[in-house]
LUMLOVO-454574 format. One line per field, with one value per residue (C-alpha): residue number from 0; residue in one letter; x, y, z. Coordinates in steps of 0.25 Angstrom, whole numbers, padded with zeros to 4 digits. Layout:
BEGIN
pos	(NUM,...)
code	(a,...)
X	(X,...)
Y	(Y,...)
Z	(Z,...)
END
This chain:
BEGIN
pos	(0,1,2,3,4,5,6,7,8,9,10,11,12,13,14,15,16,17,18,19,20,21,22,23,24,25,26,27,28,29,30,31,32,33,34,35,36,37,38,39,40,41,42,43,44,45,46,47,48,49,50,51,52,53,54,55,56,57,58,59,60,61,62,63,64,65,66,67,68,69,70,71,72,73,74,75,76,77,78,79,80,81,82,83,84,85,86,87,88,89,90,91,92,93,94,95,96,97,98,99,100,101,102,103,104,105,106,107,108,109,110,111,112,113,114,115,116,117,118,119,120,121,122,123,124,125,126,127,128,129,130,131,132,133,134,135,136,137,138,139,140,141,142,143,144,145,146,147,148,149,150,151,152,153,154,155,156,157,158,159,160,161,162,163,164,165,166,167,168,169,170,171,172,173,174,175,176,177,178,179,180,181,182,183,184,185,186,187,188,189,190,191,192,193,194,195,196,197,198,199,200,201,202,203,204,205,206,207,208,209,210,211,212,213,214,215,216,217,218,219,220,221,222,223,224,225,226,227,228,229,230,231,232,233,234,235,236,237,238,239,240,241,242,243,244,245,246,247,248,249,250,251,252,253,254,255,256,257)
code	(x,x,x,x,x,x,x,x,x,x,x,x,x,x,x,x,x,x,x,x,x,x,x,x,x,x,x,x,x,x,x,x,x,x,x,x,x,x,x,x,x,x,x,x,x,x,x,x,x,x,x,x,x,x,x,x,x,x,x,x,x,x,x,x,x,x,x,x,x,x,x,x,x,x,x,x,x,x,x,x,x,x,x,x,x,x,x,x,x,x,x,x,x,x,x,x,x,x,x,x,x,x,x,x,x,x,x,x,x,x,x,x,x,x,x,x,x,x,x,x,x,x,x,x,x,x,x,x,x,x,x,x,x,x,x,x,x,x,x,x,x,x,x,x,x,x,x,x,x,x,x,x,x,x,x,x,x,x,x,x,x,x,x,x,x,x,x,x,x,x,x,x,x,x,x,x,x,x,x,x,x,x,x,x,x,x,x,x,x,x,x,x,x,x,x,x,x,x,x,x,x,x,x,x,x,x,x,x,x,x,x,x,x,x,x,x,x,x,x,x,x,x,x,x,x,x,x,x,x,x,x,x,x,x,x,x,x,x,x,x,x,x,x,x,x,x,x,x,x,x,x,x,x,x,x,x,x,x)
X	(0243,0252,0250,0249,0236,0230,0231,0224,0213,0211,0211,0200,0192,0191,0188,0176,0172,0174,0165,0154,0152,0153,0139,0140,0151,0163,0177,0191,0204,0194,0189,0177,0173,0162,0155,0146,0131,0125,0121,0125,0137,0141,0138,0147,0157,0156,0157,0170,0176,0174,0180,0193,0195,0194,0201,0214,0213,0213,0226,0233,0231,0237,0253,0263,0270,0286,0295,0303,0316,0323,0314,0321,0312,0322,0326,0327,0336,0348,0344,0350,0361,0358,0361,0370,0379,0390,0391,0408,0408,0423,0428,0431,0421,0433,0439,0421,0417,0407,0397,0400,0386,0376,0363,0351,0351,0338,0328,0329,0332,0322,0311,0301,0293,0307,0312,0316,0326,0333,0341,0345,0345,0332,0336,0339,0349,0348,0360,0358,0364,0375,0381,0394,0403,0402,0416,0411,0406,0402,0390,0376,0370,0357,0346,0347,0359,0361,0360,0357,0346,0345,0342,0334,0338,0325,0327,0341,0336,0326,0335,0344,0333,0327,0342,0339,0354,0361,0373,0376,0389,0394,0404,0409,0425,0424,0423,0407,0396,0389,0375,0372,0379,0385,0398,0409,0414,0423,0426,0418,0410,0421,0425,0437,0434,0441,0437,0430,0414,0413,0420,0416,0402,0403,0410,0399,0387,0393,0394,0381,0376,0362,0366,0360,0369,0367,0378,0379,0389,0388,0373,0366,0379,0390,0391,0400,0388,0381,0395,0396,0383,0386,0400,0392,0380,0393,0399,0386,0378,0362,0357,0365,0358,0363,0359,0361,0355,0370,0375,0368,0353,0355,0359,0347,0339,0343,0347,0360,0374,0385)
Y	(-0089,-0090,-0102,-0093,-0084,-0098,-0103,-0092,-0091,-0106,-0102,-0090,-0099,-0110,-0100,-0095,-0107,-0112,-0098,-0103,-0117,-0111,-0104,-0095,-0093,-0104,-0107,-0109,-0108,-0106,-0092,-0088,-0085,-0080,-0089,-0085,-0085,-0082,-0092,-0083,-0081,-0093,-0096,-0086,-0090,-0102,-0100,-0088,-0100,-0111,-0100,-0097,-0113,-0118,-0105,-0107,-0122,-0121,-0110,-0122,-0132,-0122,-0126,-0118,-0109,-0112,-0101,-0096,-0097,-0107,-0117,-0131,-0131,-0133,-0146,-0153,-0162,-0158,-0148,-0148,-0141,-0129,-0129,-0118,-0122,-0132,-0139,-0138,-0136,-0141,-0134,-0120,-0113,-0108,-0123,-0128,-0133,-0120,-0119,-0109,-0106,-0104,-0108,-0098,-0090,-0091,-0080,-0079,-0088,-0081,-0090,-0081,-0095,-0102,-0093,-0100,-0093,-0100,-0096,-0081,-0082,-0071,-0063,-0049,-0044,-0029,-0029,-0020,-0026,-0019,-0019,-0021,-0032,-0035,-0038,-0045,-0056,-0064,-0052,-0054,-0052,-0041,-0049,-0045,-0040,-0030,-0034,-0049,-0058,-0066,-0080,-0090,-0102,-0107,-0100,-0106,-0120,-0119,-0114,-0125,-0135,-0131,-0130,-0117,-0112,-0103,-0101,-0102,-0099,-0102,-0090,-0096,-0099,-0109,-0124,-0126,-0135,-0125,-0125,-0136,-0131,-0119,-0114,-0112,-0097,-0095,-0079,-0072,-0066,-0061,-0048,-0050,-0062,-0073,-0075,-0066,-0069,-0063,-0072,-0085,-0082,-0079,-0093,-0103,-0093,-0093,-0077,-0077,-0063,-0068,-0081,-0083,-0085,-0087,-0083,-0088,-0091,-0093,-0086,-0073,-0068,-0072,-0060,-0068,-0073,-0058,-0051,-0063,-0058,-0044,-0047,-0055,-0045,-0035,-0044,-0045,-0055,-0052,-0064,-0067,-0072,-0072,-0081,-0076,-0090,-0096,-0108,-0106,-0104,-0115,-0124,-0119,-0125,-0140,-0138,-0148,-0143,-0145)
Z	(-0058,-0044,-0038,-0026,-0029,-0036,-0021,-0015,-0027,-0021,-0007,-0009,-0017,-0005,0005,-0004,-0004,0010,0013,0001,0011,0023,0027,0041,0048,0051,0060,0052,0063,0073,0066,0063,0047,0042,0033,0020,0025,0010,0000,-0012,-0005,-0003,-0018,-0020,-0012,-0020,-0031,-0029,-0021,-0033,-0043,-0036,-0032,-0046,-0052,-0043,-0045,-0061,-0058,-0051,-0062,-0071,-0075,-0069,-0078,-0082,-0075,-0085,-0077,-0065,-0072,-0077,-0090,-0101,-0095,-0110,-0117,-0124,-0135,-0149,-0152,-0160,-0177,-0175,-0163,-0160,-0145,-0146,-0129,-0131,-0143,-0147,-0156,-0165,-0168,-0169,-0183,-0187,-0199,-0211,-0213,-0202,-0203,-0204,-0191,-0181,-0180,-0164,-0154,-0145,-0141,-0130,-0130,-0126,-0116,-0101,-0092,-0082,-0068,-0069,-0084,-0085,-0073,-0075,-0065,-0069,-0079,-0090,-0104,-0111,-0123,-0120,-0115,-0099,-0094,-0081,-0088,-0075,-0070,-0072,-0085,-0092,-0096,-0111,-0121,-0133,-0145,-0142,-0136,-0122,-0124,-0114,-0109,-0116,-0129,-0130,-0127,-0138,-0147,-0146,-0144,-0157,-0163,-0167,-0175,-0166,-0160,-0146,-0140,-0125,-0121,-0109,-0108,-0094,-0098,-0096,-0103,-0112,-0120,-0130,-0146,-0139,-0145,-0137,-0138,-0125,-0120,-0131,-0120,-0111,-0112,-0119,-0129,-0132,-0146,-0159,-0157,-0169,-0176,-0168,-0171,-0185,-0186,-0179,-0187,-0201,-0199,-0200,-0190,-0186,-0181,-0167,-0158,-0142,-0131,-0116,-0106,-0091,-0086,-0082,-0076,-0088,-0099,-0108,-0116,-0117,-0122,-0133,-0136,-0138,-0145,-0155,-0156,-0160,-0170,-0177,-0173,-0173,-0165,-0152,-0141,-0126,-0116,-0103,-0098,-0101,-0094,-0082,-0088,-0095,-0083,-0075,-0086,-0086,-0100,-0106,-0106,-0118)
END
């Protein structure tokens, strides 16, 4: 319940009892108030008073609920890094040691018990998604994509936190501290890409179709992490993720930096 209506529920209850005590008429700032003449009125009175009083007092013991976004609660020690993923923040992902065989790809890296969203990160600024690549990668983003799954700051987390195997890939070209076992695949998102993501992705999953694999870049307002998505959905892949959070999610939420 509002703190707010708890307060007047608290309020009401004292004046009914305040009119319960009071027999006849009586002065408050100087005005006259009617008082409560009857003895079963007054009773009445009473007891209404007694409810409303103890009701709002037992709403203020009660624990504030977590708000879902702008909310420091991910503030945690370094996570694991995940089975999957390599941290290489200073080497290129073609030149990286990569397993031949994957291991066993995860169900879903969805969590509805784990979800926390941080900053703009679940706001929707009325952009529709699309299936094709946007060329004006620094606009605001939809909330969901074709074809792929949005991931939340605290699904993410959890996954890496529970070193659930995944692959998690940081598209971002600009030299930057990136997300604990990211890969490094600089300008696949961009319109024209730098690399194959295809191939890149076939190499760090042991070609292995269903392998999760989680894309951001920069926030909300970055598509190079959504057109990764899609271009990986198109060369096959079953279980992309896109974190729309990105770097600046992630930030908002305290959490380390590789």
């Amino acid at each position: 319940m509002p703190q707010t209506l708890a307060i007047g529920i608290f309020v009401l209850g004292a004046i009914m009892l305040l009119l319960a005590l009071v027999s006849g008429s009586f002065k408050i700032f100087g005005s006259e108030m009617p008082g409560v003449a009857s003895r079963s009125a007054r009773v009445i009175a009473f007891v209404i008073g007694i409810v409303l009083v103890g009701f709002s007092l037992i709403q203020f013991r009660e624990p504030p609920v977590a708000k879902a976004s702008n909310n420091p609660g991910l503030q945690v020690p370094a996570p694991a890094k995940s089975a999957a993923s390599t941290d290489v923040a200073n080497s290129s992902p073609t030149t990286s040691q990569t397993p031949t065989k994957a291991p066993a790809a995860e169900v879903s890296l969805n969590d509805p018990a784990a979800v926390r969203v941080f900053g703009r990160e679940g706001m929707d600024f009325g952009v529709p998604p699309r299936n094709s690549i946007e060329e004006n990668v620094g606009t605001l983003t939809p909330l969901t994509i074709p074809g792929a799954r949005t991931i939340s700051t605290g699904e993410l987390y959890n996954a890496i936190r529970g070193a659930r195997r995944f692959l998690l890939v940081d598209v971002l070209d600009a030299p930057h501290a990136g997300l604990p076992g990211a890969r490094r695949y600089p300008g696949v998102g961009m319109p024209t890409p730098s690399e194959d993501l295809g191939g890149l992705l076939d190499k760090d999953t042991g070609g292995d179709k269903s392998y999760p694999v989680v894309f951001y870049c920069e926030g909300p307002q970055c598509w190079e992490s959504y057109n990764a998505a899609l271009r990986a959905r198109d060369a096959g892949y079953t279980n992309v993720y896109w974190y729309r959070g990105g770097l600046e999610a992630w930030s908002m939420a305290n959490l380390p930096a590789s």
